[in-house]
RODO-2510 file (C-alpha; in nm, 4 decimals, decimal comma):
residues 255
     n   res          X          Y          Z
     1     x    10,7328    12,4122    10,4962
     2     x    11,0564    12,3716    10,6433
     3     x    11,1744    12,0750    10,9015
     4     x    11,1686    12,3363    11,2056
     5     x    10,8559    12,4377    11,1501
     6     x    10,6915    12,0803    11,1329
     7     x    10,8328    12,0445    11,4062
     8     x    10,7208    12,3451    11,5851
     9     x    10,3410    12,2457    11,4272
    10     x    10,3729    11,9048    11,5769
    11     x    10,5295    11,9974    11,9265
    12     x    10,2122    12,2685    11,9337
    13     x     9,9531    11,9773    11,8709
    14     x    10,1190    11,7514    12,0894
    15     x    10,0610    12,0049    12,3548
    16     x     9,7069    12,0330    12,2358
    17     x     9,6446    11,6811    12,2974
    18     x     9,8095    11,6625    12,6681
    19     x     9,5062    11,9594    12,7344
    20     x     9,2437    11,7653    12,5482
    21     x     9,2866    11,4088    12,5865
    22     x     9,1530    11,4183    12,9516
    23     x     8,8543    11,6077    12,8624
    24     x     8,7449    11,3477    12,6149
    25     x     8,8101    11,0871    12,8556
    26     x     9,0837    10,9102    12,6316
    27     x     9,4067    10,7509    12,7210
    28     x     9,6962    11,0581    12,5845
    29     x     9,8787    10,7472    12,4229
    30     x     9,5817    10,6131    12,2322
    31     x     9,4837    10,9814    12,1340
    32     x     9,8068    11,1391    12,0130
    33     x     9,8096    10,7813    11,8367
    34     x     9,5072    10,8462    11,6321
    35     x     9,6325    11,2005    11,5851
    36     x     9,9383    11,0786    11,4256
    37     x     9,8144    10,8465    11,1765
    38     x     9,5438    11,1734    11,0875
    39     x     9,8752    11,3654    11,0337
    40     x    10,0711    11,0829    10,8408
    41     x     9,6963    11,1261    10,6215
    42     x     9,7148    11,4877    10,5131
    43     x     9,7559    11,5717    10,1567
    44     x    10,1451    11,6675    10,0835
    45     x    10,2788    11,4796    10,3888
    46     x    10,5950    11,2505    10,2713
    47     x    10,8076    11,0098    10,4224
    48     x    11,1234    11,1117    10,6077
    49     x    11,3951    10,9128    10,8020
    50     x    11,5773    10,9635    11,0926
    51     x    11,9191    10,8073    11,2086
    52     x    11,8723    10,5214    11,4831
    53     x    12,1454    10,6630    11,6426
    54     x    11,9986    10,9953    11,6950
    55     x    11,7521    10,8410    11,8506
    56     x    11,9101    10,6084    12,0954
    57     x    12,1182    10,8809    12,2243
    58     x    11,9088    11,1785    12,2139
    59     x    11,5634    11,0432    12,3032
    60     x    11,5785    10,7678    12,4641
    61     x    11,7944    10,7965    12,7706
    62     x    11,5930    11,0854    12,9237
    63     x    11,2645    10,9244    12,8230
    64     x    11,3775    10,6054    13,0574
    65     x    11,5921    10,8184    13,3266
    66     x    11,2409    11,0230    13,3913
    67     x    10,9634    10,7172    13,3772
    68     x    11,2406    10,5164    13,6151
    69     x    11,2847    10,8070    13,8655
    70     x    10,9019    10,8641    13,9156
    71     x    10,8263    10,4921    13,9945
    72     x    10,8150    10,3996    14,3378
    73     x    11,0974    10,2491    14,4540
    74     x    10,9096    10,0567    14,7465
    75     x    10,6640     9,9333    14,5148
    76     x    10,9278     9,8385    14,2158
    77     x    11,1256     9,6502    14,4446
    78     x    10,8628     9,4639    14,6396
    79     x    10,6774     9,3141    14,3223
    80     x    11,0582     9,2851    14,1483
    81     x    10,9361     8,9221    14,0988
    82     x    10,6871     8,9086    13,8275
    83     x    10,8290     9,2269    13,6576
    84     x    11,1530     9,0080    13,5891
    85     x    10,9647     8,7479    13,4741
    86     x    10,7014     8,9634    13,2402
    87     x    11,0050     9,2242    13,1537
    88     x    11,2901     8,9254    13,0556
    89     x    11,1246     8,5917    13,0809
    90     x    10,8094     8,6468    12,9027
    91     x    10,9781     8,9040    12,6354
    92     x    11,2747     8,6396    12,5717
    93     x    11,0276     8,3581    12,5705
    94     x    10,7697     8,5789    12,2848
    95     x    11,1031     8,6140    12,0910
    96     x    11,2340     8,2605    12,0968
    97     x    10,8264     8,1357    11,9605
    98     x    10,8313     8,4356    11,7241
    99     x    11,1957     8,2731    11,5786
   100     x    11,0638     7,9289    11,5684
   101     x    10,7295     8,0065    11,3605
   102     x    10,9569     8,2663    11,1180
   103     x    11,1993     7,9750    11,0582
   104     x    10,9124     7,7247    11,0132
   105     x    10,6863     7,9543    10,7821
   106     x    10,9297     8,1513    10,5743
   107     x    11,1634     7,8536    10,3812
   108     x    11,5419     7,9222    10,3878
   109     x    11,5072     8,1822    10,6891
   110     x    11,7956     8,2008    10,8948
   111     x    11,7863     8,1648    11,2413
   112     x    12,0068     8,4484    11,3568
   113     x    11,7255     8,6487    11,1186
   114     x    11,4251     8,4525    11,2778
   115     x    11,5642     8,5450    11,6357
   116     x    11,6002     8,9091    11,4729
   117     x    11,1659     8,9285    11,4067
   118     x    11,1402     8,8066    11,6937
   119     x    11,2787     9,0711    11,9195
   120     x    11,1525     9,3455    11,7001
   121     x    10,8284     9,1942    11,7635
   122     x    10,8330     9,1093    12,1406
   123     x    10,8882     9,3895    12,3813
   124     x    10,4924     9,5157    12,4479
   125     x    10,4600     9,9043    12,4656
   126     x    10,2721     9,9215    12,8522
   127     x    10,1719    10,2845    12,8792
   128     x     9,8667    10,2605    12,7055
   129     x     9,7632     9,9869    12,8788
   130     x     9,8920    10,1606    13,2497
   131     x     9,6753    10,4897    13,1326
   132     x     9,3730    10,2490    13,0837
   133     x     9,4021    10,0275    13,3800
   134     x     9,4453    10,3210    13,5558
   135     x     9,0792    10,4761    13,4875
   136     x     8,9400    10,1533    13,5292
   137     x     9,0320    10,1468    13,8877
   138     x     9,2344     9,7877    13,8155
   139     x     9,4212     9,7386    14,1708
   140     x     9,7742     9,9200    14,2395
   141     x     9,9695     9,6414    14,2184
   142     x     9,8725     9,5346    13,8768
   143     x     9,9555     9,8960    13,7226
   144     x    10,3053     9,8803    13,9291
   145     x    10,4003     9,5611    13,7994
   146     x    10,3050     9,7168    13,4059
   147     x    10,4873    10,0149    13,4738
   148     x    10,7649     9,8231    13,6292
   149     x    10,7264     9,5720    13,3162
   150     x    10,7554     9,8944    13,0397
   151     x    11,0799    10,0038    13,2165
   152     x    11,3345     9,6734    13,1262
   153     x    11,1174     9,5169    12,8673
   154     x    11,2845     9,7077    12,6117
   155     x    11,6204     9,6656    12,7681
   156     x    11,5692     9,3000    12,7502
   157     x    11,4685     9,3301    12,3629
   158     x    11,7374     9,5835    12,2441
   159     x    12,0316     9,3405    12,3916
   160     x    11,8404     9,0156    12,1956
   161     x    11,8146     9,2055    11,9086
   162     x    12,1525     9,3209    11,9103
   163     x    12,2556     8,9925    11,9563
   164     x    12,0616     8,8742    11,7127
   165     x    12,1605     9,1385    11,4824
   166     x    12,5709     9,0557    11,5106
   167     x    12,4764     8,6869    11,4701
   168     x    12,2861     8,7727    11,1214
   169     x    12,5944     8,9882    11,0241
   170     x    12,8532     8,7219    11,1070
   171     x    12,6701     8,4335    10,9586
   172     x    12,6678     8,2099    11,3056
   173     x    12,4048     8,2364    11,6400
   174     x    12,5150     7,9881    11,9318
   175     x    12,2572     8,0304    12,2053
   176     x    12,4658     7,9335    12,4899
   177     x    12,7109     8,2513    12,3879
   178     x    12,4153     8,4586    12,3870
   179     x    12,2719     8,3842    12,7096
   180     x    12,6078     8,4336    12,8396
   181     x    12,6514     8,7488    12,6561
   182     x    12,2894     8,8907    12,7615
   183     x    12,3590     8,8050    13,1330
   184     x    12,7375     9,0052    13,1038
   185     x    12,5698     9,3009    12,9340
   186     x    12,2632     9,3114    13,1724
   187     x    12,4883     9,2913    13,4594
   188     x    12,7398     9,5490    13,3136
   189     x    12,4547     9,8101    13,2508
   190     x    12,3079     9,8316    13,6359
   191     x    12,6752     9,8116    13,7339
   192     x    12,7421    10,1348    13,5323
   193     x    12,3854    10,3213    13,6393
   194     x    12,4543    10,3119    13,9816
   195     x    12,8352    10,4234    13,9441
   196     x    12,6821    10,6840    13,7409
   197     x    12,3936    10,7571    13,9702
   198     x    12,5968    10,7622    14,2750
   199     x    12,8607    11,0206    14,1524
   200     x    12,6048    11,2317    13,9922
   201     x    12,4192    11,2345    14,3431
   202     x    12,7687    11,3757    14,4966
   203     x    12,7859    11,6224    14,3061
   204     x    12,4563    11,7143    14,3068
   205     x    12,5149    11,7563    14,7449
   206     x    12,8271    12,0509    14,6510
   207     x    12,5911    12,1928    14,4175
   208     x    12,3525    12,3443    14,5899
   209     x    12,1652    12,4875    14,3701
   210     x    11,8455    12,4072    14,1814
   211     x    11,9065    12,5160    13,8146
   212     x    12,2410    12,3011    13,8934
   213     x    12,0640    11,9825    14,0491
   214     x    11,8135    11,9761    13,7143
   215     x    12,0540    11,9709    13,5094
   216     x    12,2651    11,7541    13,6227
   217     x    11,9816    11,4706    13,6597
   218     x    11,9886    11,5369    13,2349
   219     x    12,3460    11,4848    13,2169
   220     x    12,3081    11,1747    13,4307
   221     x    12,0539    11,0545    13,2041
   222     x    12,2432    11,1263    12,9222
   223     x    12,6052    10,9923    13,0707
   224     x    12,4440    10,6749    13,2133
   225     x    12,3635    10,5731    12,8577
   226     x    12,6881    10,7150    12,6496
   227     x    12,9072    10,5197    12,9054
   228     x    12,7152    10,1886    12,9478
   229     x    12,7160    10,1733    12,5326
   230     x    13,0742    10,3168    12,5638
   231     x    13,2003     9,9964    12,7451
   232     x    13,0079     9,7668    12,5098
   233     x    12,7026     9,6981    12,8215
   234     x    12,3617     9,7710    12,7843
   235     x    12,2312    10,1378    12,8271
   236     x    11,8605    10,0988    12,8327
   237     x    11,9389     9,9042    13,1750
   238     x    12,2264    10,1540    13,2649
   239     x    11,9831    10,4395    13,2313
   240     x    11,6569    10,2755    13,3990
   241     x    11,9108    10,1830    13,6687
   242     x    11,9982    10,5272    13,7523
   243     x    11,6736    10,6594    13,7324
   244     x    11,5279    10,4299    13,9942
   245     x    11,8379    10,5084    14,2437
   246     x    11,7514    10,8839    14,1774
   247     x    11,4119    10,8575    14,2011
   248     x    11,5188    10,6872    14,5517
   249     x    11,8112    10,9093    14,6869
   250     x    11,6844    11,2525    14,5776
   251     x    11,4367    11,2885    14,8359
   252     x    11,6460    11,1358    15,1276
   253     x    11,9072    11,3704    15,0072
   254     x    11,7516    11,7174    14,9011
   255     x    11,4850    11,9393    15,0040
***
């Protein structure tokens, strides 16, 4: 079989399991998960690779722009508290203990590598766990604060591992560099998402039209990212930013 038509086979059971999943009264991540390693099974299936690149850029930024712009704003900002400190603190903190143990287990590990595990390792995937607090009736607040969490944890984890990845490459990590470096590029990237956002939005008022307004949320999505990377900041956080001032201004601004 060709590439396109895997695809086309695995688009049609992922579409499958959106209709299923709810029937059987199982979380869509934890089912499609199951239904991927079944897949990865079958007799004849091999291994194939695709560029990172592909997909940071493709992916990605409409992935975040989408999750951000569907989470309320009122709620996001009012519990903004512990979602920075579960979303940066406790994903830089998981990284930094990951290091240490890697450098203390594995002999001759370097740090900038250590620090490199560790952020790999850190950022915790919350939409399973959102999909399963949510059956289980666990209050609002707790599945804002993980859906809030899901939304910059990996922003915080891309920039240390990035970091951590230069460091490994140029043969030197200084941790008061990096913090300074993390806090430019964080900055940068919601600095850049709500440039971004707030053009995008005036255009979207001389549009006028609907076809027009849809797409140009996608090429917001897409040119929050691009640029933020573009001008060395991060674009997780320049794409999440945008998304959450969209998901805010849209319905102030548009019928």
């Amino acid at each position: 079989m060709h590439v396109l038509e895997i695809a086309l086979l695995l688009l049609l059971g992922a579409t499958v399991s959106v209709a299923v999943a709810p029937r059987l009264r199982i979380p869509l991540e934890l089912f499609m998960l199951g239904g991927s390693i079944l897949v990865s099974m079958l007799p004849g299936a091999s291994w194939t690779s695709i560029d990172a690149d592909v997909v940071f850029t493709v992916f990605l930024p409409p992935i975040l722009f989408f999750a951000a712009y569907f989470t309320s704003w009122h709620d996001f900002c009012r519990n903004i508290q512990p979602i920075v400190m579960l979303a940066v603190g406790l994903v830089l903190c998981t990284t930094g203990a990951v290091a240490v143990l890697a450098h203390a287990l594995i002999p001759g590990l370097p740090w900038a590598a250590a620090f490199l595990l560790g952020a790999i390792v850190s950022p915790p995937d919350a939409s399973a766990a959102t999909a399963i607090t949510k059956k289980l009736g666990v209050p609002r607040r707790v599945v804002t604060i993980l859906e809030g969490e899901s939304l910059v944890n990996d922003a915080t984890a891309l920039v240390a591992y990035r970091f951590a990845l230069a460091a490994l490459v140029q043969g030197q990590f200084q941790m008061h560099d990096a913090w300074m470096k993390f806090i430019a590029v964080a900055a940068g990237g919601v600095i850049v998402g709500g440039c971004v956002a707030y053009a995008s939005l005036a255009l979207a008022q001389r549009l006028q039209n609907s076809s027009a307004e849809c797409l140009n949320s996608f090429v917001t999505a897409f040119g929050a990212y691009v640029l933020a990377e573009h001008l060395g900041v991060s674009g997780v956080i320049a794409t999440v930013t945008a998304g959450l001032l969209f998901g805010r201004m849209v319905p102030e601004l548009f019928p």
